[in-house]
Backbone as CSV, one residue per row, in Angstrom:
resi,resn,N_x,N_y,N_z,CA_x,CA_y,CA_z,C_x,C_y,C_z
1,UNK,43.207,-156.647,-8.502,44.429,-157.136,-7.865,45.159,-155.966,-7.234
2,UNK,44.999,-155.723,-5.821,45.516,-154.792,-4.818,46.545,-155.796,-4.021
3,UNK,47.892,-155.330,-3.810,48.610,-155.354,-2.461,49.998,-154.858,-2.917
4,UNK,50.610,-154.313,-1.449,51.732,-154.020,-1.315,52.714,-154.220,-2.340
5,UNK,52.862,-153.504,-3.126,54.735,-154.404,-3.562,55.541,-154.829,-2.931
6,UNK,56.360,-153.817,-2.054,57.142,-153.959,-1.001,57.296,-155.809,-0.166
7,UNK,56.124,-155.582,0.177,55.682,-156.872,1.032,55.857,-158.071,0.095
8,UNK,54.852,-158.300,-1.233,55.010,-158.954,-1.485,56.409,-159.407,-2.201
9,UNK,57.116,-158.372,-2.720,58.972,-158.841,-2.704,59.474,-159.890,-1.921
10,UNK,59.272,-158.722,-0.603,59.990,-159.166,0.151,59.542,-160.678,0.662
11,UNK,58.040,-161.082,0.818,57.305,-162.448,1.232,58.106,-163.394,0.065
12,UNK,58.515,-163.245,-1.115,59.026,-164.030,-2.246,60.679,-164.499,-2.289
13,UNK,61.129,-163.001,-1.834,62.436,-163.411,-1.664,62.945,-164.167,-0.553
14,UNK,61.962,-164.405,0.734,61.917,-165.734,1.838,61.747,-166.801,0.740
15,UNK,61.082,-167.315,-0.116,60.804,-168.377,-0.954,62.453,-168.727,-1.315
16,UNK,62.790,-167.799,-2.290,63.865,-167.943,-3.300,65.228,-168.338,-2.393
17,UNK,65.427,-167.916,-1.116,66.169,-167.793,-0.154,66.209,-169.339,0.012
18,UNK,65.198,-169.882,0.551,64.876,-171.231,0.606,65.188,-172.345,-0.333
19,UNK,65.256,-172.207,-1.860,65.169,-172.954,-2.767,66.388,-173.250,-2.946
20,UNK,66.621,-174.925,-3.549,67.906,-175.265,-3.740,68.564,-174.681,-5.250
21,UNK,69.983,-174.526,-5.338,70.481,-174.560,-6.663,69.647,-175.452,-8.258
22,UNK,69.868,-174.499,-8.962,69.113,-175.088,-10.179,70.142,-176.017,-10.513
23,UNK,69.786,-177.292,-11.482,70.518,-178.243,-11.955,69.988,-178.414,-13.565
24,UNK,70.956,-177.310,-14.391,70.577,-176.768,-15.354,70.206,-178.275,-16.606
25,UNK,70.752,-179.355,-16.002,71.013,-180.350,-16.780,69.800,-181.462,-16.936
26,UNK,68.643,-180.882,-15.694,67.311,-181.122,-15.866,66.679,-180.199,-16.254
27,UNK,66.850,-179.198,-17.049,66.255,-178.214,-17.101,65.671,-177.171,-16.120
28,UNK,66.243,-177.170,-14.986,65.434,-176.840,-13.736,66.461,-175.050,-14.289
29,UNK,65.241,-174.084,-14.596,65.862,-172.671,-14.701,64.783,-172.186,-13.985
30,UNK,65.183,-171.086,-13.253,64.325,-170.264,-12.330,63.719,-169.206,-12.746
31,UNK,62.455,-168.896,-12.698,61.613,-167.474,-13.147,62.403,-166.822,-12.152
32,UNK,62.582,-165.004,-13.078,62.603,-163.858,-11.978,61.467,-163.614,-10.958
33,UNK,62.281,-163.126,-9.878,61.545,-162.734,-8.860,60.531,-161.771,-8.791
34,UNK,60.496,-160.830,-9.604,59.160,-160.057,-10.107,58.067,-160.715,-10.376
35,UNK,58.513,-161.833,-11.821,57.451,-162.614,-12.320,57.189,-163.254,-11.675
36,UNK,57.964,-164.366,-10.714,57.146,-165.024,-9.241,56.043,-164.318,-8.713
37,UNK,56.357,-163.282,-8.437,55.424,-162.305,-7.740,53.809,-162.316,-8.512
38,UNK,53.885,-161.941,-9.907,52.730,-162.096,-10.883,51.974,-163.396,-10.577
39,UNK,52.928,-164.656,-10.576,52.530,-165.488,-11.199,51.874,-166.216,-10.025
40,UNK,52.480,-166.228,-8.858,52.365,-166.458,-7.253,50.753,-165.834,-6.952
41,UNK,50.436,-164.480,-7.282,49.288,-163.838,-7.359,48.196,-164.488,-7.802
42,UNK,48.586,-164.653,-9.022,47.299,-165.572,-10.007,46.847,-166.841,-9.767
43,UNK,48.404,-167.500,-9.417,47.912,-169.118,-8.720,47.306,-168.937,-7.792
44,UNK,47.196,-168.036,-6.803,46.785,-167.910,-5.560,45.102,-167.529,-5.775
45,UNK,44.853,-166.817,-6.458,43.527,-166.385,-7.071,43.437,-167.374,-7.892
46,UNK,42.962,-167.829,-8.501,42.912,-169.293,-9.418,42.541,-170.284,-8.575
47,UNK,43.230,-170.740,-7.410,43.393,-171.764,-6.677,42.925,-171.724,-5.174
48,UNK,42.465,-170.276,-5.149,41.406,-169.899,-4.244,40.143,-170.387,-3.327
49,UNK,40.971,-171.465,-2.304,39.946,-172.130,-1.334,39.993,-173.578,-2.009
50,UNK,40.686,-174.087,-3.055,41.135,-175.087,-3.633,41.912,-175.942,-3.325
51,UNK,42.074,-177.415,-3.430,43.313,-178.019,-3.496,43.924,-178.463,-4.126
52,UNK,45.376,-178.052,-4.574,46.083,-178.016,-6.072,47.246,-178.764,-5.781
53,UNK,47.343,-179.455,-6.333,48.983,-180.084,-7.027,49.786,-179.699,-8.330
54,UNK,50.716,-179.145,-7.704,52.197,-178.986,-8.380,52.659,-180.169,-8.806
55,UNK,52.592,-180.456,-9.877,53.815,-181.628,-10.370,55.107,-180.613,-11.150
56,UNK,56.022,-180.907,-9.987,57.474,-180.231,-10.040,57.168,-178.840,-10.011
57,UNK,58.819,-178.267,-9.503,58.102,-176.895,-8.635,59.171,-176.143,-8.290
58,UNK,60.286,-176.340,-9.368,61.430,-175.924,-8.822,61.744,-174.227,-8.264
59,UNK,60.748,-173.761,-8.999,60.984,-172.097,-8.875,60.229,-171.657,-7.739
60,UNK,59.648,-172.988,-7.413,58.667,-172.284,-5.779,57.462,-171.341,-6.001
61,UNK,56.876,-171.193,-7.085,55.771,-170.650,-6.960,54.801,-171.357,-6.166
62,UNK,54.289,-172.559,-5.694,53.823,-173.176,-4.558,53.614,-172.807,-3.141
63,UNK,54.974,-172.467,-2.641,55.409,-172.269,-1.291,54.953,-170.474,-1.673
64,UNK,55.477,-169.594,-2.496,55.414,-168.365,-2.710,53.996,-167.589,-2.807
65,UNK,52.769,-168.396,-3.406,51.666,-168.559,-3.417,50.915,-168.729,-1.953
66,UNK,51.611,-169.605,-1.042,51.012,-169.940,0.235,51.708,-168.888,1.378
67,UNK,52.719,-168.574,0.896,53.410,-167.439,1.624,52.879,-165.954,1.714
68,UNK,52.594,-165.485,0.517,51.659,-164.629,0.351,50.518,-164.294,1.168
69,UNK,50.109,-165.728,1.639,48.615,-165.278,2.139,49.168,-165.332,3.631
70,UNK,49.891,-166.506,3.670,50.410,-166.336,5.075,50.813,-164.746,5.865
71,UNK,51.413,-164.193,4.896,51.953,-162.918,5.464,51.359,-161.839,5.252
72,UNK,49.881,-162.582,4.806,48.653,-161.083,4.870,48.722,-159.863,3.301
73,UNK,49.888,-160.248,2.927,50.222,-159.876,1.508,48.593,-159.618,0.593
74,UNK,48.306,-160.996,0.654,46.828,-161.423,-0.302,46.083,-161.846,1.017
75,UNK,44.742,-162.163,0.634,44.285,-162.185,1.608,42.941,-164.120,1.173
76,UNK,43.475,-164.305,-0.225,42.942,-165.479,-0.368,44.258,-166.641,-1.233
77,UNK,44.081,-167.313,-1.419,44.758,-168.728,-1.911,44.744,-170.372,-1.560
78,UNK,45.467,-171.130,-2.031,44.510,-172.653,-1.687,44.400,-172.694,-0.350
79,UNK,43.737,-173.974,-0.201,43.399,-174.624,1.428,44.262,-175.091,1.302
80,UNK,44.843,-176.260,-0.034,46.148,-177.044,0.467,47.237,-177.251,-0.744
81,UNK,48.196,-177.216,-0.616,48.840,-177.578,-1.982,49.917,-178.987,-1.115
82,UNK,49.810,-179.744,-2.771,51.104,-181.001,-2.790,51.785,-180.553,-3.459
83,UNK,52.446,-181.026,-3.467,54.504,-181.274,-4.454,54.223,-182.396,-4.835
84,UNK,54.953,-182.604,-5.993,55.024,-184.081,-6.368,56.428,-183.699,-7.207
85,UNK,57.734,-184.229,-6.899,59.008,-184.243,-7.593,59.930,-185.020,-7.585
86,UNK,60.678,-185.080,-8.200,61.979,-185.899,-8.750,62.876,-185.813,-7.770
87,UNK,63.016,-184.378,-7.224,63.913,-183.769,-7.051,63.825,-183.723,-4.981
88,UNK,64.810,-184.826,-4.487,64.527,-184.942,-3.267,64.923,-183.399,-2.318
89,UNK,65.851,-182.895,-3.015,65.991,-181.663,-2.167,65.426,-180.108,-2.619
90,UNK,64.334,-180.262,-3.513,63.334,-179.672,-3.419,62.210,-180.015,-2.417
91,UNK,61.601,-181.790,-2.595,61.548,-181.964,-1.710,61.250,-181.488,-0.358
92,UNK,62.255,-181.489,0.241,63.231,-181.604,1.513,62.839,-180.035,1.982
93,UNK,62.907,-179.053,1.186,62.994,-177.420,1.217,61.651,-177.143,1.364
94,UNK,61.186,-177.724,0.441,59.426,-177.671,0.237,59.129,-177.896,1.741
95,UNK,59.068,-178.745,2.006,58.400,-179.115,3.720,58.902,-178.523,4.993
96,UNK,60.460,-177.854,4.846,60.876,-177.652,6.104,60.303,-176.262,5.852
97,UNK,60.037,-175.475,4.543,59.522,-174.092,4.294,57.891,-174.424,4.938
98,UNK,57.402,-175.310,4.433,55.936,-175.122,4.878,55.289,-175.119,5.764
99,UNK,56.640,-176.170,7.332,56.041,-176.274,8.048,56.082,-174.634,8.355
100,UNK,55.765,-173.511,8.334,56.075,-172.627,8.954,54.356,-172.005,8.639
101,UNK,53.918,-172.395,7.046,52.884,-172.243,6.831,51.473,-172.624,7.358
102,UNK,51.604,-174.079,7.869,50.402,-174.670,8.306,49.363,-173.878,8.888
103,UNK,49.554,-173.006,9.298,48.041,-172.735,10.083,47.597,-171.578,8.970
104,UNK,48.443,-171.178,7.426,47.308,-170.955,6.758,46.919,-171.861,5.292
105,UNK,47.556,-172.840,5.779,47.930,-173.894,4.287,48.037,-175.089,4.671
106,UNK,47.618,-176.385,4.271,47.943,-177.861,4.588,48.576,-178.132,3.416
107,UNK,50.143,-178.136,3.885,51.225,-178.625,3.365,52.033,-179.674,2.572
108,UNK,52.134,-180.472,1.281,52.386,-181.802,1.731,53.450,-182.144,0.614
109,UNK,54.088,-182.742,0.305,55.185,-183.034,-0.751,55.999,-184.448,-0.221
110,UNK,55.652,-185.102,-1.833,56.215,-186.520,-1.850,57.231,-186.295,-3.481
111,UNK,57.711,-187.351,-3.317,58.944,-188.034,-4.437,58.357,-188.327,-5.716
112,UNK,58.586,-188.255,-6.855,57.712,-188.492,-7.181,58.350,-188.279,-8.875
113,UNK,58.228,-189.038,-9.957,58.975,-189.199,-11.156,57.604,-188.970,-12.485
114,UNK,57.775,-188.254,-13.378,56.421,-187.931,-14.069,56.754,-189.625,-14.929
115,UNK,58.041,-190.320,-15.324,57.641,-191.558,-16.027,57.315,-192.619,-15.567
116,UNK,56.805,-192.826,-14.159,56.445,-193.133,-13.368,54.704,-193.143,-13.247
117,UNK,53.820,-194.182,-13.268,52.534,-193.961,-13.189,52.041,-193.214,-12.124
118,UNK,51.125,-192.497,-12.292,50.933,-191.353,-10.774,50.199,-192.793,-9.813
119,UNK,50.750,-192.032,-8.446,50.234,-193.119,-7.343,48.604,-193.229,-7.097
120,UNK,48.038,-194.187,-7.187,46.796,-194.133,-6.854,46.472,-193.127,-5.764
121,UNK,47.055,-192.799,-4.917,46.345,-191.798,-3.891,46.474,-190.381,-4.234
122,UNK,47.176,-190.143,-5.513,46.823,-188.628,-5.847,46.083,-189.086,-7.200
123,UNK,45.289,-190.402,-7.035,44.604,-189.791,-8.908,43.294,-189.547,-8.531
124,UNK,43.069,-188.523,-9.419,41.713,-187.782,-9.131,41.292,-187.418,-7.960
125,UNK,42.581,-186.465,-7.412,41.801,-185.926,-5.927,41.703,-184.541,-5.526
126,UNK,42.425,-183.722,-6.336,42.902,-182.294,-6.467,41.686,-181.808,-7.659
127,UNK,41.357,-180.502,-7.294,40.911,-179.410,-7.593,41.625,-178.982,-8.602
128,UNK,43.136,-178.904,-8.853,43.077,-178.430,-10.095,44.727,-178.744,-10.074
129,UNK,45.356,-178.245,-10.878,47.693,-178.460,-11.238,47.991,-177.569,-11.451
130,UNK,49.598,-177.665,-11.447,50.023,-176.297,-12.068,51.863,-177.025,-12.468
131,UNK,52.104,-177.116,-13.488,52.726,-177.323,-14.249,53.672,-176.361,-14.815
132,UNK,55.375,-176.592,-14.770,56.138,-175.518,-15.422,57.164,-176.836,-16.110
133,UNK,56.852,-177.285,-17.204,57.781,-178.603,-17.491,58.789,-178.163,-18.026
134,UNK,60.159,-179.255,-18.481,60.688,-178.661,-19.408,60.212,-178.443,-20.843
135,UNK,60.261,-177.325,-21.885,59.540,-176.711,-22.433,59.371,-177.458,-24.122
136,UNK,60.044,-178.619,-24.170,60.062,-179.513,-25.459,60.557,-179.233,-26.881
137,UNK,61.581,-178.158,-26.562,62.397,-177.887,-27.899,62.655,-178.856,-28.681
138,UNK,63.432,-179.500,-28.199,64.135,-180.739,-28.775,62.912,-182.044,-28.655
139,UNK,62.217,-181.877,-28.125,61.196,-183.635,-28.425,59.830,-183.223,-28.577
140,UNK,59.514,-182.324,-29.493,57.856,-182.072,-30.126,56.944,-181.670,-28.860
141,UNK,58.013,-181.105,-27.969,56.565,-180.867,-26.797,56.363,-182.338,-25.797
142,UNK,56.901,-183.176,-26.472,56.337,-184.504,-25.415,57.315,-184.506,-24.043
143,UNK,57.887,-183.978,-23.376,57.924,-183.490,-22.065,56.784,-182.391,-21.556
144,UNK,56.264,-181.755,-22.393,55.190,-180.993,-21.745,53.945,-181.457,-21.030
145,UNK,53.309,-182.571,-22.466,52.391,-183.425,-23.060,52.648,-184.315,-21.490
146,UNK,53.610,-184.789,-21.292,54.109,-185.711,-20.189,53.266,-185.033,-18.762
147,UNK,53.643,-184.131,-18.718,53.298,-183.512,-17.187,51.874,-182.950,-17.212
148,UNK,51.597,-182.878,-18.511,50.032,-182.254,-18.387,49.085,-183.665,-18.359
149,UNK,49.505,-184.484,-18.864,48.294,-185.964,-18.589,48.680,-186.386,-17.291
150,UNK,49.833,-185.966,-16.208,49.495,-186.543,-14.725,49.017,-185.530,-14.261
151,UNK,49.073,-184.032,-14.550,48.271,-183.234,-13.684,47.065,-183.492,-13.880
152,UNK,46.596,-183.664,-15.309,45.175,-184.171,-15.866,44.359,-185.611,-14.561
153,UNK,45.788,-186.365,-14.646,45.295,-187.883,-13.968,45.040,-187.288,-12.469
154,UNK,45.400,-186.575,-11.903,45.710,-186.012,-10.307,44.151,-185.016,-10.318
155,UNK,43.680,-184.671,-11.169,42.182,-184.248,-10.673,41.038,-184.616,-10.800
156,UNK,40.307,-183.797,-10.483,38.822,-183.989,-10.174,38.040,-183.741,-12.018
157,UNK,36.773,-183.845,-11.745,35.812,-183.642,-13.056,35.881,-182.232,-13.660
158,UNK,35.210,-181.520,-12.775,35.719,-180.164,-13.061,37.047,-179.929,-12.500
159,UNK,37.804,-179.252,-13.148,39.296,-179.064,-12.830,40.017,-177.732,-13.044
160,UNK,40.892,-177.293,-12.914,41.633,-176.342,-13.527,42.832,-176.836,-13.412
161,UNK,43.773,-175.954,-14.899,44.993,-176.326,-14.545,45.694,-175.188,-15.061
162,UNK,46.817,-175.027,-14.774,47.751,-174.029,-14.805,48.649,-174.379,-15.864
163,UNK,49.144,-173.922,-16.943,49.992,-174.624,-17.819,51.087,-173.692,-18.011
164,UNK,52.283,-173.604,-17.729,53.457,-172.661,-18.051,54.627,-172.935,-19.274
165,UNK,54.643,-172.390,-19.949,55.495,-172.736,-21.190,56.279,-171.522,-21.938
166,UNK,56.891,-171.995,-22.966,57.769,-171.124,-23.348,56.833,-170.520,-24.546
167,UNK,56.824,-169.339,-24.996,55.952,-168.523,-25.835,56.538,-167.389,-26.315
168,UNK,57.498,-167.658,-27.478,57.528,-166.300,-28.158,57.741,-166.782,-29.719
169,UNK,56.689,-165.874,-30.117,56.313,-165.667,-31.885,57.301,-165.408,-32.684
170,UNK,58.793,-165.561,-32.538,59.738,-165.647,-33.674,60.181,-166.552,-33.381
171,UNK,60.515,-167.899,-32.585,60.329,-168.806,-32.261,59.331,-169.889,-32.880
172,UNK,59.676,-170.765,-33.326,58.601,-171.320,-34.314,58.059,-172.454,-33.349
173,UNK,59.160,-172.917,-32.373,59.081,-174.216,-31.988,58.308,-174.061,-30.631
174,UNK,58.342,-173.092,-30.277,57.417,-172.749,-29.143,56.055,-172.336,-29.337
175,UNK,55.893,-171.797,-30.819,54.422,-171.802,-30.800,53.553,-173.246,-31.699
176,UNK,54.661,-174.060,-32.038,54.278,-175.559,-32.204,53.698,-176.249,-30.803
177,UNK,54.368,-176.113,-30.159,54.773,-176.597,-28.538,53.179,-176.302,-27.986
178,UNK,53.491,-174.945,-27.742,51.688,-174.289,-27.553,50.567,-174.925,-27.892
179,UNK,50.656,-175.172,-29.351,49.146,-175.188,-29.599,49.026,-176.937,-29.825
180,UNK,50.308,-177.676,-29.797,49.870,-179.318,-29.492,49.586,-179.466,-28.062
181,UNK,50.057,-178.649,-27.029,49.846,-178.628,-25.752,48.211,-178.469,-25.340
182,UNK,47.848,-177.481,-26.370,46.469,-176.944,-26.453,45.650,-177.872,-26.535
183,UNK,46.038,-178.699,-27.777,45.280,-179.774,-28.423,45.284,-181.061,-27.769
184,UNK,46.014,-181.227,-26.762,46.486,-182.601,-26.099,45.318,-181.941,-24.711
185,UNK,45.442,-180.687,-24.170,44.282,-180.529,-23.230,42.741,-180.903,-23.633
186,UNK,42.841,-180.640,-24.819,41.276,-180.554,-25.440,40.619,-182.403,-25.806
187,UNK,42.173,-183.160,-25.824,41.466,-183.863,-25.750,41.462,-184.782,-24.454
188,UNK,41.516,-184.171,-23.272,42.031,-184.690,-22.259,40.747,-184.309,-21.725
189,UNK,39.636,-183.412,-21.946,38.444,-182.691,-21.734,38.621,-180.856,-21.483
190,UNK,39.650,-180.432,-22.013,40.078,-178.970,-21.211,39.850,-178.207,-22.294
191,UNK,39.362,-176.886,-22.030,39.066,-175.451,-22.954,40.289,-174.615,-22.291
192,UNK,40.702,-174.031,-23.181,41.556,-172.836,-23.046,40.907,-171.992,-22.046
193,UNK,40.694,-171.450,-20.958,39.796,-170.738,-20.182,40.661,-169.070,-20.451
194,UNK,42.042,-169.165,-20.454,42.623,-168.034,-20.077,43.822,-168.410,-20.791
195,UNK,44.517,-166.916,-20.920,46.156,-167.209,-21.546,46.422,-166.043,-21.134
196,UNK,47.488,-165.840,-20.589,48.426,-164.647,-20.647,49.614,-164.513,-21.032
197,UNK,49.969,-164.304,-22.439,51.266,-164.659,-23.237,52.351,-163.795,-22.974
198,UNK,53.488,-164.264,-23.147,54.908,-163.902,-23.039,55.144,-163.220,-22.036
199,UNK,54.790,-163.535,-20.139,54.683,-162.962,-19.444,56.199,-163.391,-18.316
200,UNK,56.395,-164.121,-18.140,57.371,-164.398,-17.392,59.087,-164.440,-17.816
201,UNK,60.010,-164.221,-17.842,61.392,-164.054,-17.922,62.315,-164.857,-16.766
202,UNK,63.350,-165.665,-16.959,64.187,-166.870,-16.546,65.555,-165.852,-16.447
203,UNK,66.008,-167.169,-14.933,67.795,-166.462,-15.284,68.536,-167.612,-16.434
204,UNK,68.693,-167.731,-17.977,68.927,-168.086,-18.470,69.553,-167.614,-19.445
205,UNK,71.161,-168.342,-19.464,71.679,-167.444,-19.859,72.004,-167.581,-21.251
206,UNK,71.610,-168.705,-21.851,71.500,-168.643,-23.382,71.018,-168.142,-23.995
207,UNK,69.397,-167.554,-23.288,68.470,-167.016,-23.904,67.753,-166.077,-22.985
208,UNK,68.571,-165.410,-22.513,67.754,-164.195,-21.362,66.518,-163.786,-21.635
209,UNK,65.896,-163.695,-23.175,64.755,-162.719,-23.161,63.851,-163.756,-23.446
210,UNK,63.666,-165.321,-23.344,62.831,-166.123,-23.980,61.636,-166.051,-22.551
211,UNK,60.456,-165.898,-23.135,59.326,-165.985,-22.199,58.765,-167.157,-21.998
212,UNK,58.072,-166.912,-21.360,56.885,-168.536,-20.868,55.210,-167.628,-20.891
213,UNK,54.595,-168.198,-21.156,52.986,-168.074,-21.386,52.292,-169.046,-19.738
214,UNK,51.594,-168.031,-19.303,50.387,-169.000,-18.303,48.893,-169.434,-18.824
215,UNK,48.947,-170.358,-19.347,47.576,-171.213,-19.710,46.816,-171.521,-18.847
216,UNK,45.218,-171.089,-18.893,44.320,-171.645,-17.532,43.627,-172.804,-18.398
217,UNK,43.541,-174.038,-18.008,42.758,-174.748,-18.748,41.248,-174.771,-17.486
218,UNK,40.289,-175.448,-17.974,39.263,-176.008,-17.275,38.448,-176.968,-18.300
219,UNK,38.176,-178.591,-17.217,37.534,-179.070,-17.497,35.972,-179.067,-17.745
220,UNK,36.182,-179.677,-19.218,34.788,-179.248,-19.300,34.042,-180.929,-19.364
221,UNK,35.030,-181.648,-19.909,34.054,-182.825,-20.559,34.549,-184.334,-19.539
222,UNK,34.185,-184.292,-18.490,34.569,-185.939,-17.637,34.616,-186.969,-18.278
223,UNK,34.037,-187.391,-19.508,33.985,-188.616,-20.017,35.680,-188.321,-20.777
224,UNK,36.170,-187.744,-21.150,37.661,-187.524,-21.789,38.654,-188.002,-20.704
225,UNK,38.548,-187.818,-19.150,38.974,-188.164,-18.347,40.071,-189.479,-18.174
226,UNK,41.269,-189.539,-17.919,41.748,-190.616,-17.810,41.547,-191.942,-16.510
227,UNK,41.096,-193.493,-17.314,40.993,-193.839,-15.697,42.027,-194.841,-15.086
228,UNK,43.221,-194.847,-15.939,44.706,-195.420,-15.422,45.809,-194.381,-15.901
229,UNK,46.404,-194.914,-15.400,48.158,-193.924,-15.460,49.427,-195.387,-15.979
230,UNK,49.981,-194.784,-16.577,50.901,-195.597,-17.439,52.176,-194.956,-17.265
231,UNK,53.254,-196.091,-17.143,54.728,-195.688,-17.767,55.045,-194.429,-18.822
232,UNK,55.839,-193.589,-18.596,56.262,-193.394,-20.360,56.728,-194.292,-20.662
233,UNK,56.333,-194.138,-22.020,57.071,-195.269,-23.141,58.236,-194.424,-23.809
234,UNK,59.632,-195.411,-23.821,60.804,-194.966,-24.427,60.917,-193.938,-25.100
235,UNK,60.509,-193.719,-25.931,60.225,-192.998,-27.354,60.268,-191.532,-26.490
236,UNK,58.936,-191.627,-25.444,58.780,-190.476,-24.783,59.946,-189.822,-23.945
237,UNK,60.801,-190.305,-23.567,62.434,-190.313,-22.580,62.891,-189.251,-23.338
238,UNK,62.983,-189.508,-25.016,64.272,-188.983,-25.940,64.161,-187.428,-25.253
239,UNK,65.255,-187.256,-25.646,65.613,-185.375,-25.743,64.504,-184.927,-24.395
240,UNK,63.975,-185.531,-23.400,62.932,-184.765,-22.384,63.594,-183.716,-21.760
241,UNK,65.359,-183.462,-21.467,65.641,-182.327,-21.126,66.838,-181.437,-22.294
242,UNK,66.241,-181.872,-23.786,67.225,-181.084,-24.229,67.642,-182.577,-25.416
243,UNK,68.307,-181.298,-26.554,69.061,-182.607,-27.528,70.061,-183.687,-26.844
244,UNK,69.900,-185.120,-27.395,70.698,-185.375,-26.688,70.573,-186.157,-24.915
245,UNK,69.813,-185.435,-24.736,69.658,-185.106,-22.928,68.172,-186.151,-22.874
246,UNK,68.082,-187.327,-22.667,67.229,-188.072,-22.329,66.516,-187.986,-20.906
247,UNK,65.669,-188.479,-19.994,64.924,-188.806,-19.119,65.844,-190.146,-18.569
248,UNK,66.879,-190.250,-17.768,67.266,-191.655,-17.798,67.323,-191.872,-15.796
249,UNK,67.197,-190.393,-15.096,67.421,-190.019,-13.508,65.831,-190.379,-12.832
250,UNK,65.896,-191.511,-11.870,64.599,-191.701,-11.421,64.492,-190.351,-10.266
251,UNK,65.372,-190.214,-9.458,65.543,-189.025,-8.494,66.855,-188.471,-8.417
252,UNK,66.486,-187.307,-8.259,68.003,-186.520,-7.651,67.713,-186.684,-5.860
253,UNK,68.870,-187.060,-5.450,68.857,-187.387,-4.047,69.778,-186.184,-3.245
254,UNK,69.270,-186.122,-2.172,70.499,-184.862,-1.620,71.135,-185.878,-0.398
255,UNK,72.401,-184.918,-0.190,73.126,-185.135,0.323,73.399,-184.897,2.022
256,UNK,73.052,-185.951,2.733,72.177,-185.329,4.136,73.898,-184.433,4.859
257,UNK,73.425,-183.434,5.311,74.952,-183.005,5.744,74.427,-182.670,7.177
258,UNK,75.493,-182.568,8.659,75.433,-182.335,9.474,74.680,-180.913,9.837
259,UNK,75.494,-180.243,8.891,75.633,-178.715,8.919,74.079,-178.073,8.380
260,UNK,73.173,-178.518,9.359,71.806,-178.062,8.685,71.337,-176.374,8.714
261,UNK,70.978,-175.590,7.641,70.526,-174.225,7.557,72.308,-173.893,6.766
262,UNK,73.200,-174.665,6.818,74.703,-173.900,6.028,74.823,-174.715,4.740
263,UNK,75.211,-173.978,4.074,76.198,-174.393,2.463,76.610,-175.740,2.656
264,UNK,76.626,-176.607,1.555,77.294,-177.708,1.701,78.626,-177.434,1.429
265,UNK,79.633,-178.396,2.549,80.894,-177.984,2.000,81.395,-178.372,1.152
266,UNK,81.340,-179.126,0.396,81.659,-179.837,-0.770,81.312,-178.961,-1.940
267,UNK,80.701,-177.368,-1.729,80.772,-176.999,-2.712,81.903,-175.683,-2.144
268,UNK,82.644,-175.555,-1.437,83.407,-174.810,-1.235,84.554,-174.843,-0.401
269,UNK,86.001,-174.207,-0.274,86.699,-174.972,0.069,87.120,-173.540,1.340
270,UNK,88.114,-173.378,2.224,88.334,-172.542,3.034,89.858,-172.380,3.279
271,UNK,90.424,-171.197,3.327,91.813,-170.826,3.096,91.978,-170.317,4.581
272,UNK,92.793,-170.850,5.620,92.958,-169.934,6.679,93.702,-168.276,6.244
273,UNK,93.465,-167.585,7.638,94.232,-166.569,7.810,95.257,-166.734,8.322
274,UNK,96.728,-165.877,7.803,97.686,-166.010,8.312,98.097,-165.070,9.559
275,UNK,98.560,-166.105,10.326,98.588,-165.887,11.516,99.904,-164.600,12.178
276,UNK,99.570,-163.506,12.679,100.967,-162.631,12.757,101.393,-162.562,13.921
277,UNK,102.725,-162.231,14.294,103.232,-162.229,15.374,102.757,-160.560,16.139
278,UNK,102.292,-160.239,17.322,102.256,-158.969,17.703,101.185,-158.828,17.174
């Protein structure tokens, strides 16, 4: 793994520039921009001449991954990546960023709710996922469990998948989290292929130093394969972003404003200058 630092910063911080405000209340917290950089690398190598789906994507490693190659940074990564999110003005960012990509990436991002059965036209058509859920403190991992059986449903026989989670060893509940995550791949047909533990760091400010782990799974066994997609069931909703904090938002919708490429004003207000004589 050779390239620029410089470059690739700077190719990332176009990403981050792009991305909407986190909405801490879905759990949506953002990796640092360094670790983008790592992690952007690996998906890109991983997913190499591939076509991968993101289910949810708030931190933009997707676009950051395809940007990379775009700007000569790397010199391989997918043929095509989807979006699939909740979140319409991710969304919205996702596509107006990509069109810029197309001629080294086929672009594509739809709406899209994980309790929600995946749409027949993404099941089983992707090469491989990549997954950063919320991390299942509060509900045994079953928000994780959630997003890894539609990335599961969204590919092919042989597969890969990307699994991102929270991982640190004084932490009890994260290395619970881990290894049912593990066990829910294995029986989905997936081997642990790769792990690289406690590698990534969040702007979060409860817990600044809590890491996330990158899991490579690969399919090994097709008959484990799922061949429908289902509702969550209730049970599965509880605590999905936190104690308390249920699954109850089919989409976050944005707010179409005139003022396209500026701040919404509604999040800020404006004081004239006073005016002097002479």
């Amino acid at each position: 793994m050779t390239f620029d630092l410089r470059n690739a910063i700077n190719a990332i911080s176009d990403v981050v520039q792009n991305r909407p405000p986190p909405l801490r209340e879905f759990d949506q917290i953002y990796m640092k921009v360094a670790d983008m950089v790592i992690q952007a690398e690996y998906v890109a190598r991983v997913f190499d001449n591939k076509s991968v789906v993101f289910v949810g994507d708030g931190d933009g490693i997707a676009l950051s991954a395809a940007h990379l190659k775009a700007q000569g940074v790397i010199e391989y990564g997918p043929k095509s990546i989807t979006l699939l999110d909740f979140d319409e003005r991710i969304v919205t960012s996702f596509r107006r960023f990509g069109e810029k990509l197309r001629d080294s990436v086929d672009i594509f991002a739809y709406l899209y709710n994980v309790a929600d059965p995946l749409p027949r036209q993404h099941f089983g058509v992707y090469d491989g996922f990549h997954i950063n859920p919320p991390w299942g403190a509060s509900n045994g991992g079953e928000s994780v469990t959630a997003f890894l059986e539609r990335g599961s449903q969204a590919t092919k026989e042989k597969s890969l998948g990307i699994v991102v989670i929270a991982d640190d060893p004084d932490l009890p509940w994260t290395q619970s989290v881990l290894r049912d995550t593990q066990a829910r791949a294995m029986e989905l047909g997936y081997l642990v292929a790769e792990m690289q533990p406690q590698l990534h760091l969040y702007h979060l400010d409860d817990n600044p130093d809590l890491r996330s782990c990158s899991c490579l799974f690969r399919r090994v066994d097709a008959m484990c394969m799922e061949t429908t997609s289902e509702p969550l069931s209730n049970s599965r909703l509880r605590n999905f972003y936190g104690r308390e904090s249920p699954l109850r938002v089919k989409y976050v919708r944005e707010r179409v404003t005139l003022n396209t490429g500026r701040e919404s004003d509604r999040l800020y207000t404006l004081e004239s200058l006073e005016v002097r004589n002479g």
